[in-house]
Steps between C-alpha positions, in 0.01 A plus 500: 500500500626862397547787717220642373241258528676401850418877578164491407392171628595643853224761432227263612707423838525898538141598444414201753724609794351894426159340582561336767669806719281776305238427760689529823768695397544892584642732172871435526768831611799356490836738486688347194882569513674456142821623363824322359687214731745668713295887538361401837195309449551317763600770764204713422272152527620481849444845601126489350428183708592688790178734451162476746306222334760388225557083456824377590778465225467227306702369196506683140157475321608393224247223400294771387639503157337226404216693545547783353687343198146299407325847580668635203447218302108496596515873346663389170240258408306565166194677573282155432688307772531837736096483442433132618723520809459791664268759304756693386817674624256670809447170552888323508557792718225458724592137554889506546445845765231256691777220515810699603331677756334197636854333543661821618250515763543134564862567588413800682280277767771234533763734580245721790500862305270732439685581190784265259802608425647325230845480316638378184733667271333312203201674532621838407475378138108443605428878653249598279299193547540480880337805547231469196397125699547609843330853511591554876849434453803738546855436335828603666766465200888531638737643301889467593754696323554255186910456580478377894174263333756354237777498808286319714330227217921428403542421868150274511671350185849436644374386817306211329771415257752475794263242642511296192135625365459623149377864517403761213649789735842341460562487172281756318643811406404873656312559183303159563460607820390831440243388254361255797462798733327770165279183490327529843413839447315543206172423632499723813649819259247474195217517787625812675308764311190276532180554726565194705878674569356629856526087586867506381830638704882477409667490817898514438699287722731753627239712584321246725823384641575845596167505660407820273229645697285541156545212404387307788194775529419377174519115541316561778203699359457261241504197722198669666709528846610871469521508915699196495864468484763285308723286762850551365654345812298150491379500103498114471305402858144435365677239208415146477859451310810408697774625298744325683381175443521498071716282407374369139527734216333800619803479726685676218197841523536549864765746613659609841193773505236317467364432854682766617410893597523783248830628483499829287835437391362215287388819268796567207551848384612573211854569591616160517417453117686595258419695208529210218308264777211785471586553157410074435220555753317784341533291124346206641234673709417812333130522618618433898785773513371825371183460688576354832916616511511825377596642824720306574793618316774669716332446798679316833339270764507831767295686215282212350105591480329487857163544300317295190712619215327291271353742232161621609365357149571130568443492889114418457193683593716794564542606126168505366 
């Protein structure tokens, strides 16, 4: 059996399991964290989970794809077919939203939160459908200055090979690499300027490791806790992952930070790159430099942004 028909003989199983929680099941709000491995997914996870009445950490959603992958299949069907299943697009849409939220709200009640927070790099490449199927969703996208991203996947890489695991990281080359990161952005940017932006935020890394008071004002409003606070000191306490006990593959992802409590030194300035590592940078990333590093140039970790200095335009509900 083809991918394709594999993908759409799962439909039935979908459409079933959307039934069966429709009834009991509250409209799903989950906070969805996406961005490229290695910008501090996990991190802000952790801190989210923290909130009054978020679910604990859990692993990376990732078996959502699935989902979403026969989603867009559903909405490529001929018109006949589209017809006979669901009644039209209205209708493929109106299906896939009731399954997703039924199973985000199923995870929601088996992890004791009033709201999900879920995780997955993967699903940045799904943005625009998260928050077309899940209409109470917000999306926190991380960005992380493109050269310590590449630094950090090289490491990820080297750290497997030296283990005797095959890794992509180790052997593909910064352009490769830098391609891989463009990739995980393209969703999240060519939704900025829409209506649903106000459900979208680009949080940089070195801004929330800095604890930029904006910043965190801003994760905050749109996690619907704006009197809460974001526990730098403890970030990982509410996680149902024990870092220190991976040993299999994953092994390779986890670093000395994870676990650990937010030290802003983790955020790189710009001074420790040099100007043909920016130069590579910028030519790989064009779209992730100009608009969320422009300020950056010249500037020293004494001097580096207190405040959001992500362009007013591409922070959300604060540019239209």
């Amino acid at each position: 059996m083809g991918a394709e028909t594999q993908a759409l003989a799962n439909i039935a199983e979908l459409l079933q399991i959307s039934w069966k929680t429709r009834k009991n099941a509250r409209r799903a709000n989950p906070l969805i964290v996406v961005g490229a491995p290695r910008s501090g997914t996990t991190l802000m996870t952790a801190l989210l989970t923290n909130l009054p009445g978020a679910m604990k950490m859990i692993p990376e959603a990732s078996f959502l794809v699935p989902i979403l992958e026969t989603y867009r299949k559903c909405l490529l069907l001929d018109e006949r077919n589209d017809r006979a299943f669901f009644g039209g697009p209205a209708g493929v849409r109106r299906h896939f939203s009731n399954c997703i939220n039924g199973i985000v709200s199923e995870i929601r009640t088996q992890n004791g939160g009033e709201f999900a927070v879920l995780k997955a790099p993967i699903l940045s490449k799904f943005v625009g459908d998260i928050l077309a199927l899940l209409p109470d969703a917000q999306v926190i996208c991380m960005v992380r200055h493109p050269v310590a991203v590449m630094r950090s996947m090289r490491s990820w890489g080297q750290k497997a090979a030296a283990a005797g695991r095959d890794h992509a990281y180790a052997s593909a080359t910064n352009a490769e690499i830098y391609a891989l990161i463009r990739s995980y952005y393209s969703s999240p940017l060519a939704i900025r300027d829409r209506l649903i932006a106000d459900r979208l935020l680009f949080v940089r890394f070195e801004d929330l490791v800095m604890r930029s008071p904006a910043v965190v004002q801003d994760v905050l409003a749109l996690s619907g806790r704006p009197n809460a606070d974001l526990d730098f000191s403890d970030p990982y306490r509410n996680s149902t992952i024990d870092f220190s006990a991976v040993v299999d593959e994953r092994a390779d992802a986890v670093t000395e930070f994870f676990g650990a409590p937010v030290d802003p030194g983790r955020a790189e300035q710009p001074v420790n790159y040099a100007d043909a590592e920016i130069a590579e940078a910028n030519a790989g990333c064009p779209q992730l430099l100009p608009y969320f590093y422009r300020d950056w140039r010249g500037q020293t970790a004494q001097t580096a942004p207190t405040g959001s200095s992500i362009p007013a335009a591409i922070r959300g509900a604060s540019s239209k």
